[in-house]
C-alpha positions as CSV (number, residue, x, y, z in Angstrom):
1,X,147.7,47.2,-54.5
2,X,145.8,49.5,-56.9
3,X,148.3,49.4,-59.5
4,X,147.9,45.8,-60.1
5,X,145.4,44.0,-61.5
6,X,142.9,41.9,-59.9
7,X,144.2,38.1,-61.6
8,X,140.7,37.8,-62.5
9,X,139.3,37.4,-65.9
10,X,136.5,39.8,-66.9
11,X,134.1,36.6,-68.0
12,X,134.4,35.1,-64.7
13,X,133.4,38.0,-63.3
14,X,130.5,38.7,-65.5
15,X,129.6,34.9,-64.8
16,X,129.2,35.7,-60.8
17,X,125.3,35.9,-59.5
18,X,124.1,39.5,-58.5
19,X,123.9,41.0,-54.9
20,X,123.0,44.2,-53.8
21,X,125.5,46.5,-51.8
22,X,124.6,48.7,-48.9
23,X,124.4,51.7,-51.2
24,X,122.0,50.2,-53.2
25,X,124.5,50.1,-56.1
26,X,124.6,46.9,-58.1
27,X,127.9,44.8,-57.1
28,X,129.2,41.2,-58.1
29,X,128.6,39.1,-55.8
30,X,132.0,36.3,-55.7
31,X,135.2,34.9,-53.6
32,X,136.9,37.6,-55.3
33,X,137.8,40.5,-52.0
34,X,136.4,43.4,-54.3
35,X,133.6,42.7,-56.1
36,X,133.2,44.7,-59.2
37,X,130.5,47.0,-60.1
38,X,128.2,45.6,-63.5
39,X,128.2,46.4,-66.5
40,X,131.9,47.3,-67.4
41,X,131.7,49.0,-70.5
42,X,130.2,51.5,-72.4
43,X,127.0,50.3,-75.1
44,X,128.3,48.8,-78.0
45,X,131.7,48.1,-76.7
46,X,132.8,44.6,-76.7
47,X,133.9,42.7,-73.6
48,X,137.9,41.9,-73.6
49,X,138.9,38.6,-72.1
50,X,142.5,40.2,-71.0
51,X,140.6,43.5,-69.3
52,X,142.9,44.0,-66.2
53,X,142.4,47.0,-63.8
54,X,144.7,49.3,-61.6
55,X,145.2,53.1,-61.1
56,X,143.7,55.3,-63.6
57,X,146.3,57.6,-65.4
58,X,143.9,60.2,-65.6
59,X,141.9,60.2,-62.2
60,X,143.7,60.2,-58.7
61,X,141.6,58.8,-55.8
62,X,142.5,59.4,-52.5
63,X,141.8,56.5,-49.9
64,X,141.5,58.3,-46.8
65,X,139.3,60.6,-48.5
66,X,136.6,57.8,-50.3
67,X,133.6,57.5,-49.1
68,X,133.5,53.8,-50.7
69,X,129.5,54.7,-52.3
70,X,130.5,54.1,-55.5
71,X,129.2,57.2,-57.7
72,X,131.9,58.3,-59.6
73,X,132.1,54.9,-60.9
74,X,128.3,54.7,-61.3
75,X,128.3,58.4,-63.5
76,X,131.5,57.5,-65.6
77,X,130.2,57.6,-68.9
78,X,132.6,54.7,-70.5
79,X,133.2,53.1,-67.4
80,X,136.8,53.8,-66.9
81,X,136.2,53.8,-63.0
82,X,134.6,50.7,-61.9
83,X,133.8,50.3,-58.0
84,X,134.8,47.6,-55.7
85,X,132.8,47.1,-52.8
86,X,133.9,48.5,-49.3
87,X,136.9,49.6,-51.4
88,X,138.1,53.0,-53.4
89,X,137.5,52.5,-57.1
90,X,139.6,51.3,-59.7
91,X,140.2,52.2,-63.4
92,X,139.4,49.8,-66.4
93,X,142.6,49.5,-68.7
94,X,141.8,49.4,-71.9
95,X,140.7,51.0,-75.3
96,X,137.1,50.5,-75.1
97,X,137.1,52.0,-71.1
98,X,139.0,55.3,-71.9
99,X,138.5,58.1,-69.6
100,X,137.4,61.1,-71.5
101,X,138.4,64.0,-68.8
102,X,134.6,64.6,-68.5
103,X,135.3,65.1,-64.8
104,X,131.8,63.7,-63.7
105,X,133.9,61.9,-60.9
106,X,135.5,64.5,-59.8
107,X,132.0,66.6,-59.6
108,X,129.6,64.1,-58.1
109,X,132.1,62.8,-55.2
110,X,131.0,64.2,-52.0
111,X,134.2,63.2,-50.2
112,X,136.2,65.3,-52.7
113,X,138.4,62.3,-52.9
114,X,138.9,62.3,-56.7
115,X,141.0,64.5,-58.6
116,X,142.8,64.8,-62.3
117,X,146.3,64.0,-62.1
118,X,147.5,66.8,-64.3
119,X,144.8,69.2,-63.1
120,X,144.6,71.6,-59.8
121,X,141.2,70.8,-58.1
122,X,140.7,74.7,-58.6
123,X,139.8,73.9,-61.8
124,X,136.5,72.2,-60.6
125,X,135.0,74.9,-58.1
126,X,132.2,74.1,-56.1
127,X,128.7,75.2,-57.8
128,X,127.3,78.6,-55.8
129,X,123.7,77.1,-55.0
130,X,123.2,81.0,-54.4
131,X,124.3,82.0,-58.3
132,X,121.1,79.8,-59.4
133,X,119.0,81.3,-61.9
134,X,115.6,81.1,-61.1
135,X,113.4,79.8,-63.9
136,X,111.9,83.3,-64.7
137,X,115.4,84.3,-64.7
138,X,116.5,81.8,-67.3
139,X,113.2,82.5,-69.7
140,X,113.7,86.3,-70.0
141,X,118.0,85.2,-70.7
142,X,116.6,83.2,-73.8
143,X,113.7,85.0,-74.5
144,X,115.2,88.5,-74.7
145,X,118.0,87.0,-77.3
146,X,117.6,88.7,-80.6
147,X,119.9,88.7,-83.7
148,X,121.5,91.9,-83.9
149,X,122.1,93.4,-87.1
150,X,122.3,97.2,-86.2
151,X,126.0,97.7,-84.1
152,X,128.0,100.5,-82.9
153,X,130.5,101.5,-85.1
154,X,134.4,101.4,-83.7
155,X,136.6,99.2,-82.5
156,X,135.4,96.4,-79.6
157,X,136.4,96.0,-76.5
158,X,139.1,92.6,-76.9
159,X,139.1,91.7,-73.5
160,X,135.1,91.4,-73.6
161,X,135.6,88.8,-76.8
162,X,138.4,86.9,-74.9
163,X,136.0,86.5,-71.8
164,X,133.0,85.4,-73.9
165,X,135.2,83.0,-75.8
166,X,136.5,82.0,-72.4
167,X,133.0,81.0,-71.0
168,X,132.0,79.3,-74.4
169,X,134.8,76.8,-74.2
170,X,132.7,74.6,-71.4
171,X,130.1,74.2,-73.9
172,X,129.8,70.4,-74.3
173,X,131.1,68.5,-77.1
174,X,130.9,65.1,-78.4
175,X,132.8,62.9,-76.5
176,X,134.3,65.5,-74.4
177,X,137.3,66.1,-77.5
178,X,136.9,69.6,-77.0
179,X,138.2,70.4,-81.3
180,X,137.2,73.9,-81.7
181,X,139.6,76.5,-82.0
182,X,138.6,80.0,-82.6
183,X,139.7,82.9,-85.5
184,X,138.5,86.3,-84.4
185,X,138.6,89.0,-87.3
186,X,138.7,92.5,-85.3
187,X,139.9,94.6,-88.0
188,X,137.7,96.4,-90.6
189,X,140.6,95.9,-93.4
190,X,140.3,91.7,-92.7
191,X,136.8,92.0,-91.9
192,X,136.1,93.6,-95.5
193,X,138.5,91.4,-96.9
194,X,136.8,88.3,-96.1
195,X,133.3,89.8,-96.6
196,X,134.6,90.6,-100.4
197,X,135.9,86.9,-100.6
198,X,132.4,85.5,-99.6
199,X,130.9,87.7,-102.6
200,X,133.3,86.2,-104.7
201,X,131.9,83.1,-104.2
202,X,128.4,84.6,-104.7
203,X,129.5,86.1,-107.9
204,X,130.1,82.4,-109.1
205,X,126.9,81.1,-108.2
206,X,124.9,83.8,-109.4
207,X,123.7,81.9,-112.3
208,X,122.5,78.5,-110.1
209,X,120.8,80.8,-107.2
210,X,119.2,84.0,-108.3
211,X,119.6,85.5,-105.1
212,X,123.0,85.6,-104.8
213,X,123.0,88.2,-107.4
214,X,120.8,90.2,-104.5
215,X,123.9,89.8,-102.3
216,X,126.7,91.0,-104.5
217,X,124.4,93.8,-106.1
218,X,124.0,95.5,-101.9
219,X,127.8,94.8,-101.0
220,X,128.9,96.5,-104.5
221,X,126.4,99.7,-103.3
222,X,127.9,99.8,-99.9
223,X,125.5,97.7,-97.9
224,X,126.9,94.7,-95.9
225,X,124.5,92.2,-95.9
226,X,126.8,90.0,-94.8
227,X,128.3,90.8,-91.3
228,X,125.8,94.3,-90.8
229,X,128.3,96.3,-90.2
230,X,129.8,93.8,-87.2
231,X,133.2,95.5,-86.2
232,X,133.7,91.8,-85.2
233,X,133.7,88.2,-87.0
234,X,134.3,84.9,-84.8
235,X,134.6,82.1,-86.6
236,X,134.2,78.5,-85.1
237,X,137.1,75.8,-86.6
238,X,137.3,71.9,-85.9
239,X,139.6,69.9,-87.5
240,X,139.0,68.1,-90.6
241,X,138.1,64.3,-90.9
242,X,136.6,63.8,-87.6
243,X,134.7,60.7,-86.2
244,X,132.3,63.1,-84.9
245,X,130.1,65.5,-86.4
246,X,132.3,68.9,-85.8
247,X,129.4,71.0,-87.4
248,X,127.4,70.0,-84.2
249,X,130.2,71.0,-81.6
250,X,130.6,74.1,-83.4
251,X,126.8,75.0,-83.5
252,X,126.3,74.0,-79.6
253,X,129.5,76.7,-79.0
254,X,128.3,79.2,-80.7
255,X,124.9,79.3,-80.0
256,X,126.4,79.2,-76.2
257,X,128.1,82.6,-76.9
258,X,125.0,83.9,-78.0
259,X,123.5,83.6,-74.5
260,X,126.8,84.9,-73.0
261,X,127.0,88.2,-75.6
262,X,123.8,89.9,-73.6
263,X,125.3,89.3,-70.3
264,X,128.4,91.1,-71.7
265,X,126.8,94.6,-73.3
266,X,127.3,92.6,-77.1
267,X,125.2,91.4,-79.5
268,X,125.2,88.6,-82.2
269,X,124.1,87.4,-85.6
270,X,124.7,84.2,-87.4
271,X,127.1,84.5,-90.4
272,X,125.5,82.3,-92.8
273,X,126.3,83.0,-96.0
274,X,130.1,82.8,-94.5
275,X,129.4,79.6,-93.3
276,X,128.4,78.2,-96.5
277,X,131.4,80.1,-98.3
278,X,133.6,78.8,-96.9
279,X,132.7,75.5,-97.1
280,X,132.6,75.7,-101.0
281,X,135.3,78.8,-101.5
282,X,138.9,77.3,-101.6
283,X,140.1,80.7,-101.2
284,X,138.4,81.5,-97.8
285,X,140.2,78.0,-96.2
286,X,143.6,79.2,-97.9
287,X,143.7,82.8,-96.6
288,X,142.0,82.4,-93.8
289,X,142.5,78.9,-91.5
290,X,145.4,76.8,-90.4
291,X,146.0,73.6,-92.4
292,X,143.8,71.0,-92.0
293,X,140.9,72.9,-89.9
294,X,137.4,74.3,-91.5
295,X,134.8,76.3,-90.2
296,X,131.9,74.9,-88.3
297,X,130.2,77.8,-87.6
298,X,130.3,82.3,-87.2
299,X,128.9,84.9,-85.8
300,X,129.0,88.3,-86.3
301,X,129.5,90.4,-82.5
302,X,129.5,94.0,-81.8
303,X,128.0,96.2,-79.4
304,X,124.4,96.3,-80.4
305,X,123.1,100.1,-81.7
306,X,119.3,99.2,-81.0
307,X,117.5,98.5,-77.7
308,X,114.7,96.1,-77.9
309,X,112.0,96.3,-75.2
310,X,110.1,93.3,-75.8
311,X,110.8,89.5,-75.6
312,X,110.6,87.3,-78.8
313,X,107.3,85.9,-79.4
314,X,107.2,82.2,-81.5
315,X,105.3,79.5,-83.1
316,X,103.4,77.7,-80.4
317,X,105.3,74.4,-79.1
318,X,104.8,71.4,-81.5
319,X,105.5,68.4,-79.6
320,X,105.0,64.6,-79.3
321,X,105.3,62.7,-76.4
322,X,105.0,58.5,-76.9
């Protein structure tokens, strides 16, 4: 049954001589019934003596439905699925075989045997081979992206912010933990509150970078250097103390929305000196973010108030290949 395990120690497995499969797919070749595909675990991860298999309790595979080829064990990034010849897959039970809800199973089997447990399979729709950009489609996208610091003045339209932060949520992250949680400052009370807050912080380093005092000097005459007049600020937040880098998650989101925001009639801009701010400003974290979360990145968004007509033009490519 696939919810027991196999009675066969992982060394004695890893101990059996090599065959090739049907499928091409490498498979251990022993008197076990289900042979096992090789290597087991992700790189790095040590081999466990007591590694038992069975049903995943993440992933669902349906029998009837399995094609028996093996690829959603073969594109499992820690191994959690691990294919038995002429048979469904099983799951790896343990630590260092986790399965991380990537869903690369559930998108490479061709059989649509494989599902998430606690997920409807609507949430995997089948790619549109007719919705494919073209690649002069996809270079004018990233080509035409500017940062816009010119917007229209007035309120935006919220239910164009909650779709682009809907779309930016399947931006990749390390691991697949999916940290970011996003605060979305709309109104031009909090939006100048937290612009003032930032000068604050400029004010007190005005004598260690001399152009901070630029900074505080424009905002005190009425110019916002800061967000450019943005009628919205999104702000990026991953939780503190994390194995990995947030800062990178938060960057790969947000530059994400920025190729969303065209698409969408908005227009965005790096926050940087909020960034930083915040990262040095008690104050900001206090006022602004739930306990135990910091900002990994923000952009300023608005509908922009200046067409551009050209593409961007850059330094020529600088590359090595070895």
């Amino acid at each position: 049954a696939m919810n027991e395990p196999l009675g066969t120690s992982l060394p004695q497995l890893l101990s059996a001589p090599l065959s090739s499969s049907p499928t091409s797919l490498p498979v251990l070749s022993s008197p076990l019934p289900s042979p096992l595909l090789r290597p087991l675990t992700q790189p790095g991860a040590a081999y466990n003596a007591a590694l038992v298999f069975g049903d995943s309790p993440v992933v669902r595979v349906d029998p009837q439905r399995c094609l028996r080829c093996g690829q959603c064990a073969q594109d499992c990034p820690t191994s959690h699925l691990v294919f038995r010849l002429g048979e469904p897959p099983v799951a790896a039970l343990d630590e260092s075989h986790p399965c991380i809800k990537c869903g690369h199973c559930v998108a490479v089997c061709a059989g649509d045997a494989v599902s998430f447990r606690q997920v409807p399979i609507e949430e995997f729709p089948l790619i549109d081979k007719q919705l494919e950009c073209t690649p002069e489609q996809v270079t004018q996208l990233i080509r035409s992206r500017r940062s816009v610091r010119q917007y229209k003045p007035g309120p935006l339209d919220i239910e164009k912010v909650k779709k682009l932060l809907d779309l930016t949520r399947y931006a990749q992250t390390a691991g697949n933990h999916q940290p970011l949680k996003y605060l979305v400052i709309t109104t031009p009370a909090e939006v100048k509150k937290l612009g003032q807050m930032v000068i604050d912080w400029t004010n007190s380093m005005a004598t260690v970078i001399q152009h901070m005092k630029g900074l505080s000097s424009a905002w005190a005459n009425g110019v916002d250097i800061l967000f450019r007049g943005a009628p919205c600020v999104i702000i990026a937040l991953a939780p503190k103390q994390r194995n990995f880098p947030a800062v990178v998650d938060g960057s790969i989101a947000l530059a994400t929305a920025e190729i969303i925001a065209p698409t969408l009639g908005l227009g965005t801009c790096w926050a940087g000196f909020l960034q930083i701010a915040a990262a040095k400003y008690q104050p900001i974290t206090k006022e602004f973010f739930p306990p135990g979360y910091e900002c990994v990145g923000a952009l300023c968004l608005g509908e922009p108030a200046v067409n551009y007509r050209r593409c961007v033009q850059r330094n020529p490519l600088d590359v090595c290949f070895r």
